[in-house]
Backbone as numpy.savetxt, mean C-alpha at the origin, in Angstrom:
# Nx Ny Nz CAx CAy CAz Cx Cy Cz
30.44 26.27 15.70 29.28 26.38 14.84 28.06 26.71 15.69
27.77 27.87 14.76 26.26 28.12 15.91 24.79 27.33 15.40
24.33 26.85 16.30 22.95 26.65 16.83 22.02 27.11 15.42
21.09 26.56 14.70 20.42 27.52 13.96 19.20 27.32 14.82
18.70 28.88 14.87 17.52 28.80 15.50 16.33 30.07 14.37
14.95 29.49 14.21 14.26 30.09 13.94 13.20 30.68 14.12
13.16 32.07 14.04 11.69 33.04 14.69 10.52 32.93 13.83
9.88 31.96 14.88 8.18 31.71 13.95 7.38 32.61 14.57
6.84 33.48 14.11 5.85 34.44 14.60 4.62 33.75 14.82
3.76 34.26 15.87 2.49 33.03 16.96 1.71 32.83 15.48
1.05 34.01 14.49 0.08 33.24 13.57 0.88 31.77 12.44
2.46 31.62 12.19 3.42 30.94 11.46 2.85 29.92 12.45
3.40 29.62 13.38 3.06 28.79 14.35 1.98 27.87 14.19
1.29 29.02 14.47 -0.49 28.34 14.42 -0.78 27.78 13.33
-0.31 28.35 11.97 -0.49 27.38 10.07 0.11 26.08 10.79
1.39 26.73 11.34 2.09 24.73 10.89 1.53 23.87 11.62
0.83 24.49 13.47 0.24 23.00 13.84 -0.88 22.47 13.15
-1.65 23.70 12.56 -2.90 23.25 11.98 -2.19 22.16 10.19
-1.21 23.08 9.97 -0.87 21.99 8.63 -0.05 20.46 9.29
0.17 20.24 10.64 0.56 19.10 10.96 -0.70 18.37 11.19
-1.69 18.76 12.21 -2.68 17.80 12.42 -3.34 17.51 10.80
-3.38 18.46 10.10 -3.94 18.05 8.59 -3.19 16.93 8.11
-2.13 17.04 8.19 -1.24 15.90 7.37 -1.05 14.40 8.06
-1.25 14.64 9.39 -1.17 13.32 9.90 -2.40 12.60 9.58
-3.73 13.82 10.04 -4.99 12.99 9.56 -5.29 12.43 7.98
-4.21 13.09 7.49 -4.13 12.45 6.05 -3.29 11.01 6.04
-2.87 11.07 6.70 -1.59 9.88 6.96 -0.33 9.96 6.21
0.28 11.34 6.10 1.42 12.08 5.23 1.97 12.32 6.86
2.57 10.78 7.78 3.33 11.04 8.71 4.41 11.90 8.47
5.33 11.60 7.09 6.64 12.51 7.19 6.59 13.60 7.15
5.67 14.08 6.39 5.43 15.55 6.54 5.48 16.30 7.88
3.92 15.43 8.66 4.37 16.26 9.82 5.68 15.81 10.95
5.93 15.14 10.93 7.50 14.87 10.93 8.06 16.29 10.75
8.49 16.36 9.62 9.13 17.75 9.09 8.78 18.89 9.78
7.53 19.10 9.86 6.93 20.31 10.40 6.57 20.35 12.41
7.05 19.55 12.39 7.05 19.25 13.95 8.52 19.34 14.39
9.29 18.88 13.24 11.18 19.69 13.42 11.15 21.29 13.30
10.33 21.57 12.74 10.52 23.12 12.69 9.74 23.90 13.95
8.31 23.29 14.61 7.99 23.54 15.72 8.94 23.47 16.56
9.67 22.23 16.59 10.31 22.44 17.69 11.53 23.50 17.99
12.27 23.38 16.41 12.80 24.66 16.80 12.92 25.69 16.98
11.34 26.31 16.45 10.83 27.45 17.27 10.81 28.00 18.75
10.50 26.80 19.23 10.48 26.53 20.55 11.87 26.28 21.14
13.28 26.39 20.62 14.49 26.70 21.14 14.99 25.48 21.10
15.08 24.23 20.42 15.49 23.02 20.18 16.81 23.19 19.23
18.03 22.64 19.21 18.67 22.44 18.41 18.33 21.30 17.49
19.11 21.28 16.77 18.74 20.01 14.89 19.23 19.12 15.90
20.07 19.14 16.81 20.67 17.59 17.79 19.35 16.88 18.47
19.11 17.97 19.33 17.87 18.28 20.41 16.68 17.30 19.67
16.43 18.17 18.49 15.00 17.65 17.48 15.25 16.25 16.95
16.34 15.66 16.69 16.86 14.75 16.08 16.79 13.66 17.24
17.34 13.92 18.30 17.39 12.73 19.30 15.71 12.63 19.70
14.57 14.33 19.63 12.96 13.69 19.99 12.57 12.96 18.85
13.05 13.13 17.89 12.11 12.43 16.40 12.95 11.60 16.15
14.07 11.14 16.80 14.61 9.57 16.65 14.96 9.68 14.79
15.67 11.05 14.37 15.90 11.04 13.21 17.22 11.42 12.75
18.15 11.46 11.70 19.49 11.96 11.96 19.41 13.35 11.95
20.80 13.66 12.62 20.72 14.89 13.04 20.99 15.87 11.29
21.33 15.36 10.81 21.58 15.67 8.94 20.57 15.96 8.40
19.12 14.96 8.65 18.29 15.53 7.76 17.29 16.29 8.19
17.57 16.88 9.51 17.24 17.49 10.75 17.65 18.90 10.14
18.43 18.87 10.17 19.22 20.35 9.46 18.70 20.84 8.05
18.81 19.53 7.07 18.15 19.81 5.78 16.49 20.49 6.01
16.14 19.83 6.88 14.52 20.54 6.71 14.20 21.74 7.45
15.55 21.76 8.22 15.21 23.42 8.46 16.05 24.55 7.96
17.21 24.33 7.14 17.50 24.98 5.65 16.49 24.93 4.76
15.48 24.25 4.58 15.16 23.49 3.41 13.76 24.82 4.04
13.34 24.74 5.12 11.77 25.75 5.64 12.69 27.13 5.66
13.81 27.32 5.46 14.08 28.55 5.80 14.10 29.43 4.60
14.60 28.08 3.62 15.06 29.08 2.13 13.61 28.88 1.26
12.51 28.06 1.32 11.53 27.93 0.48 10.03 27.98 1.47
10.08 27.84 2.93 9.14 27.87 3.34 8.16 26.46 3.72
6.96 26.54 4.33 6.57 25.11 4.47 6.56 24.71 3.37
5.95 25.05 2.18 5.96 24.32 0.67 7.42 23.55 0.97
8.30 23.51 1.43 9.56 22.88 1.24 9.47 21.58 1.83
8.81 21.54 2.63 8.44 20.35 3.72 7.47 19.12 3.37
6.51 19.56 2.27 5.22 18.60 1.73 6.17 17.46 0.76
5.65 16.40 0.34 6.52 15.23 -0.05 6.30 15.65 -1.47
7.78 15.31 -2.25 7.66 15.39 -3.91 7.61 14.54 -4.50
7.12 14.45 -5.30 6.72 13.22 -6.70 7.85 12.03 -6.68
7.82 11.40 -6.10 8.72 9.91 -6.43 8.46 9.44 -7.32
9.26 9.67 -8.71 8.64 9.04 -10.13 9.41 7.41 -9.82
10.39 7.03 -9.28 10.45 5.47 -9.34 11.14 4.89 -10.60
11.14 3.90 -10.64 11.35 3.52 -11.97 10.05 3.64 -13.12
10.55 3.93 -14.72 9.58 3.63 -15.52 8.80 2.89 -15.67
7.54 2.90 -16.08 6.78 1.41 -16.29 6.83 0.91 -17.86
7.62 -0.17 -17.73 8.16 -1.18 -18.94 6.86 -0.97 -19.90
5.37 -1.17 -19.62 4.42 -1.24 -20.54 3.75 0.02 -20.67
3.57 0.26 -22.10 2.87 2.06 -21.98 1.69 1.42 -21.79
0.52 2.68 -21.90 -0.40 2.29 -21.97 -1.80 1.93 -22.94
-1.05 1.50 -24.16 -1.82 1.52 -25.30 -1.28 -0.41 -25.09
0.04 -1.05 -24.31 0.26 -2.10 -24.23 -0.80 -2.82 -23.08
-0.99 -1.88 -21.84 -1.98 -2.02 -20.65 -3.16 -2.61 -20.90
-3.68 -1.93 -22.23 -5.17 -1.74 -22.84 -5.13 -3.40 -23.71
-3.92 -3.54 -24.36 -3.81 -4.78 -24.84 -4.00 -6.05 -23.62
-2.93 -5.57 -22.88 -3.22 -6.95 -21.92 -4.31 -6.89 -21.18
-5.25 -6.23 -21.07 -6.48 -5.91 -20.15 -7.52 -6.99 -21.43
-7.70 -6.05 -22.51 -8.39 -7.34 -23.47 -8.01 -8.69 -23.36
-6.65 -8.65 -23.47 -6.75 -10.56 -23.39 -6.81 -11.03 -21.98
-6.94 -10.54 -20.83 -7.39 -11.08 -19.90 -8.93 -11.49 -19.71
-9.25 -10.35 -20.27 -10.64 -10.46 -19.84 -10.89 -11.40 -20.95
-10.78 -11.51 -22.20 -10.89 -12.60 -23.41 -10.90 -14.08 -22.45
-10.25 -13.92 -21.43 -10.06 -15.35 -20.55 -8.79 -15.98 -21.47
-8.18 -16.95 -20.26 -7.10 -18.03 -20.46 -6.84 -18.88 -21.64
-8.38 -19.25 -21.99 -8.52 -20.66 -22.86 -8.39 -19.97 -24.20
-9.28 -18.59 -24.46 -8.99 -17.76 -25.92 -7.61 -17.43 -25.90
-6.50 -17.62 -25.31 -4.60 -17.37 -25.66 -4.32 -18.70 -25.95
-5.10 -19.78 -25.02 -4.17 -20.91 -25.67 -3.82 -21.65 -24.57
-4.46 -21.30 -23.28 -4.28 -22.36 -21.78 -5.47 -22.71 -21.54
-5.33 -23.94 -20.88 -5.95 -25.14 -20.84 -7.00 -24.87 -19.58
-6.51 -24.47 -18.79 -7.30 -23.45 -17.32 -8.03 -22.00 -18.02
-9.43 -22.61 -16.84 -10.15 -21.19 -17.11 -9.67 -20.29 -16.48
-9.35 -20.03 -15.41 -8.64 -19.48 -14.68 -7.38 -18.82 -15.02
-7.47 -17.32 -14.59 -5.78 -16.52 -14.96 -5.12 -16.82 -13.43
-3.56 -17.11 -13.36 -3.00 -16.50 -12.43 -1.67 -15.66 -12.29
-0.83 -15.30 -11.63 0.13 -14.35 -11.88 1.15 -15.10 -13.15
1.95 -16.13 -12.80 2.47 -17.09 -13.30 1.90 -17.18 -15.17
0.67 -17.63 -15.59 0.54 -17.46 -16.42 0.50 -15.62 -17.15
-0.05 -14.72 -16.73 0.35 -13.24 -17.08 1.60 -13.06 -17.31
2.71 -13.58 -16.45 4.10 -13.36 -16.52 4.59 -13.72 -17.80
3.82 -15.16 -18.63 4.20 -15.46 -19.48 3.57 -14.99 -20.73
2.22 -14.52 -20.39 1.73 -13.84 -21.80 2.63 -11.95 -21.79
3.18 -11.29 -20.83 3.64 -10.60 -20.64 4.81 -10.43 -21.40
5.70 -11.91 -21.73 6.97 -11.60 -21.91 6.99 -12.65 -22.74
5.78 -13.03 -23.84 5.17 -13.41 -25.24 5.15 -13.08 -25.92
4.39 -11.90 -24.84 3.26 -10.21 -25.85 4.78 -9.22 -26.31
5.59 -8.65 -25.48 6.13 -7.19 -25.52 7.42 -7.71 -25.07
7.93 -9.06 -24.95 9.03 -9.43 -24.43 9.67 -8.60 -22.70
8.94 -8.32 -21.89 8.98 -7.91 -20.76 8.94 -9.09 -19.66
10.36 -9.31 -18.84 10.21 -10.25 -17.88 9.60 -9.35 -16.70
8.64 -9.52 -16.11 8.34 -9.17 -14.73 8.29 -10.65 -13.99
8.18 -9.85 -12.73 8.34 -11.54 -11.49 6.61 -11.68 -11.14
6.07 -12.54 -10.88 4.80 -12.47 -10.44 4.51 -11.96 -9.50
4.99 -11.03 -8.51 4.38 -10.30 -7.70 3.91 -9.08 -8.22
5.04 -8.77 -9.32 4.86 -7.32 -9.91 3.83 -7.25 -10.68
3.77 -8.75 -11.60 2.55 -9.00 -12.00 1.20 -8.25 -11.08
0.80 -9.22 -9.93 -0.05 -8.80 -9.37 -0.46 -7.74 -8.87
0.97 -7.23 -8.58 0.69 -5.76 -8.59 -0.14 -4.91 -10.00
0.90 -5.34 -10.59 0.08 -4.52 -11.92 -1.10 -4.42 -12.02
-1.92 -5.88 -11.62 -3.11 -6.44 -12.21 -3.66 -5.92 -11.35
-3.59 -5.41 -10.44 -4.06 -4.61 -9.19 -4.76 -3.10 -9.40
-3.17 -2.42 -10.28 -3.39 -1.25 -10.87 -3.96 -0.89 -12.10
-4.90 -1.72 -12.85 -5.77 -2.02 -13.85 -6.93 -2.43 -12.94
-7.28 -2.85 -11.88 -8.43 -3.07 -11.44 -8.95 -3.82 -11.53
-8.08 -5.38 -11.52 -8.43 -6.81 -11.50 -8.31 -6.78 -9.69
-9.13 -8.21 -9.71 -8.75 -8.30 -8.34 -8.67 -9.67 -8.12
-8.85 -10.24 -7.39 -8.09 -12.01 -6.82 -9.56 -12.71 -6.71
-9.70 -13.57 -7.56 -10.98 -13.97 -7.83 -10.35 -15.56 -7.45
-11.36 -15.89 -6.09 -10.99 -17.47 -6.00 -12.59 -18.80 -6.75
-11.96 -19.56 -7.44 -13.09 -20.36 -7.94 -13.84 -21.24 -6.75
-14.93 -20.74 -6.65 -16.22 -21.50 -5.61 -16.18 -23.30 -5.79
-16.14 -23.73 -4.72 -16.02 -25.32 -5.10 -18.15 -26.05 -4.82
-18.01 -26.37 -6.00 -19.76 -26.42 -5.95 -19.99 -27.84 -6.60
-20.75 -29.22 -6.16 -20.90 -30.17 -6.75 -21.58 -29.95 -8.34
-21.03 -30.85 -9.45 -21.85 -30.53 -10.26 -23.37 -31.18 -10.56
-23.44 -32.15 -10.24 -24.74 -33.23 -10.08 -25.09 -32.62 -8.30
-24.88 -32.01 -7.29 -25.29 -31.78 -6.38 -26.68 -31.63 -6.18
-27.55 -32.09 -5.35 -29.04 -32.15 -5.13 -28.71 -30.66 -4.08
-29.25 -29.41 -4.55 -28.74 -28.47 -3.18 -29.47 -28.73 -2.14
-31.07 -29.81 -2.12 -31.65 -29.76 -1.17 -30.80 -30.17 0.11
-29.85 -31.67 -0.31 -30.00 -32.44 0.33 -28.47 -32.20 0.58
-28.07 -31.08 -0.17 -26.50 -30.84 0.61 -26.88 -29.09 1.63
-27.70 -29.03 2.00 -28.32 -28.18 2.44 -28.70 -28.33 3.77
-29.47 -30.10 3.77 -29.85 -31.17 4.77 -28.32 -31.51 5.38
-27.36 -32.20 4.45 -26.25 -32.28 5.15 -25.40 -31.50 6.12
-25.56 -30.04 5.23 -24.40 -28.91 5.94 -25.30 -28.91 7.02
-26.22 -28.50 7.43 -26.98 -28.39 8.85 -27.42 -29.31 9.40
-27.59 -30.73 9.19 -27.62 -31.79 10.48 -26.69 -32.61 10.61
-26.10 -32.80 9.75 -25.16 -34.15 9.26 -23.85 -33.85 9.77
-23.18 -32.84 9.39 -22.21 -32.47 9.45 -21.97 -32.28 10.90
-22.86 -30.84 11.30 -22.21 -31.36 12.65 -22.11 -31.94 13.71
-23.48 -33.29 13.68 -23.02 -34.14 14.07 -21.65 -34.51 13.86
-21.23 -35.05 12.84 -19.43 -35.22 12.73 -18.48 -34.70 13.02
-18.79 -33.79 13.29 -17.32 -32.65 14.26 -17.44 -33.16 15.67
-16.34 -33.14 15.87 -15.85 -33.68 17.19 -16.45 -32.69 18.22
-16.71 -33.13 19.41 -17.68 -31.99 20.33 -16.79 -32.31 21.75
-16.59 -30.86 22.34 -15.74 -30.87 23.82 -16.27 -32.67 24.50
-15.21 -32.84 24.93 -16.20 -33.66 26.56 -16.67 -32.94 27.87
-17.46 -33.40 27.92 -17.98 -32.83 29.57 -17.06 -33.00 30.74
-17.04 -32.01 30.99 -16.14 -31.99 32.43 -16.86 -32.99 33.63
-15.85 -33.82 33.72 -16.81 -34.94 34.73 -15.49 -35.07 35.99
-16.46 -35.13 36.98 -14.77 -35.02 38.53 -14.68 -36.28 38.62
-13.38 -36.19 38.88 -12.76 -37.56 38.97 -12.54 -38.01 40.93
């Protein structure tokens, strides 16, 4: 089996380093990945050769330079990873976004406070959808909530005089080095 080798003419060349430094500064490492397999085998590298510098298999080494040969760099840029579906459309999104923001206590919990745990359960209340609470948070992420921690604040607090405390009082009470004394 022969060697595939490919003739990049100097201006071909010059697109792909300039479309590699573009893509890395984008942080689309695989890309230039890809396009740094095809530099190299411009430069007289076999798919083995390129595979053992980019620490990649020698298989998908080959695919991306079939893959630049028959479609070109367009072949090399990353395609749409659709993933799995998302369980909630988005006319359901818009629902659970209102009752969040409605707060905890207007559904029927006792806490002002939302956390993943409770969503999970108005989630799979609302539309019968089990998610795990991370996915939760994720979600709640991708709606544009964010992690709101409750401030701990006296309620009868005098602020003068917890004001007086935090700056003299206190640190007096923290423990302070000892002095280095020779023995």
């Amino acid at each position: 089996m022969r060697a595939r080798l490919l003739h990049l003419p100097f201006q071909t060349g010059q697109k792909l380093r300039r479309l590699r430094k573009e893509a890395e500064a984008d942080g689309a490492y695989r890309v230039a990945r890809r396009i740094h397999a095809i530099l190299l085998n411009g430069d007289g590298l076999s798919s083995g050769d390129i595979a053992h510098v980019l620490a990649a298999p020698r298989s998908k080494v080959a695919q991306w330079l079939s893959d630049y040969e028959q479609f070109g760099w367009e072949a090399l840029l990353e395609g749409q990873r659709s993933g799995r579906p998302a369980q909630l459309n988005s006319a359901q999104q818009q629902q659970l976004e209102d009752i969040i923001e409605s707060g905890p206590q207007a559904y029927g919990f006792l806490s002002g406070v939302w956390n993943a745990p409770m969503i999970t359960r108005v989630v799979e209340e609302e539309w019968g959808i089990a998610y795990t609470d991370r996915h939760v948070r994720r979600l709640l992420h991708e709606l544009g909530f964010s992690v709101q921690r409750p401030k701990r604040v006296l309620a009868r607090g005098n602020p003068v005089e917890q004001n007086r405390w935090r700056r003299h009082t206190y640190p007096r009470l923290k423990k302070k080095p000892r002095p280095n004394t020779p023995k």
